[in-house]
C-alpha positions in Angstrom: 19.3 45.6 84.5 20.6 42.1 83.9 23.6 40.5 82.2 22.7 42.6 78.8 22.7 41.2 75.9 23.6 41.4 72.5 20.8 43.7 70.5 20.7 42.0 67.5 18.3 39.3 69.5 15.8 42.1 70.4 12.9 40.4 68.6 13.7 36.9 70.4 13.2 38.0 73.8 9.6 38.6 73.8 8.7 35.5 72.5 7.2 33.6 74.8 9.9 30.6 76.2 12.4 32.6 75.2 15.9 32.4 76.8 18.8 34.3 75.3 21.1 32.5 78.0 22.2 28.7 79.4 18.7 28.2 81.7 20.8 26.3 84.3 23.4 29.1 84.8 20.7 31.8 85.0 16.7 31.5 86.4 13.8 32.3 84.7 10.8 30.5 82.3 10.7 33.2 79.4 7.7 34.4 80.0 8.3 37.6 81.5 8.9 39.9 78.5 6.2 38.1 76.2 3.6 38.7 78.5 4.6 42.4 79.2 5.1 43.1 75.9 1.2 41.6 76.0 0.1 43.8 77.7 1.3 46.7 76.6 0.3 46.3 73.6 -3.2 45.4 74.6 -3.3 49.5 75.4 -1.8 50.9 72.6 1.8 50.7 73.9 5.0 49.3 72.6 8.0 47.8 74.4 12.0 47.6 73.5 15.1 47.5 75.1 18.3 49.3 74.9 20.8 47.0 76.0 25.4 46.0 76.0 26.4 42.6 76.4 27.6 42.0 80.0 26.8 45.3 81.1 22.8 45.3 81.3 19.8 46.6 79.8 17.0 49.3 80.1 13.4 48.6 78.7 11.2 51.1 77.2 7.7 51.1 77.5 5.6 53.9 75.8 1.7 53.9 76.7 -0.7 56.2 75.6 -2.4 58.8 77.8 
């Protein structure tokens, strides 16, 4: 989902603040992924995206059963 963006920033976006994009053209704090990434690991997951500039993303999360 989203604009997409380029994958060679994967490790930026889940830093916490983080914006890949102009923050008055497109809303958000930068929090978001930091936290879920977080959390996730916090059980023993892991988080990462697959994702084409200007044609979205998909985000994998992988928990444990």
């Amino acid at each position: 989902n989203g604009i997409g963006f380029d994958e060679s920033y994967l490790n930026k976006i889940f830093i916490i603040f983080q914006s890949l994009n102009d923050r008055k053209s497109y809303e958000g704090t930068g929090i978001g992924l930091a936290i879920a990434k977080k959390i996730i690991e916090k059980h023993n997951g892991l988080i990462t995206a697959k994702s084409k500039e200007g044609q979205g993303s998909s985000f994998i999360m992988v928990l444990p059963l």
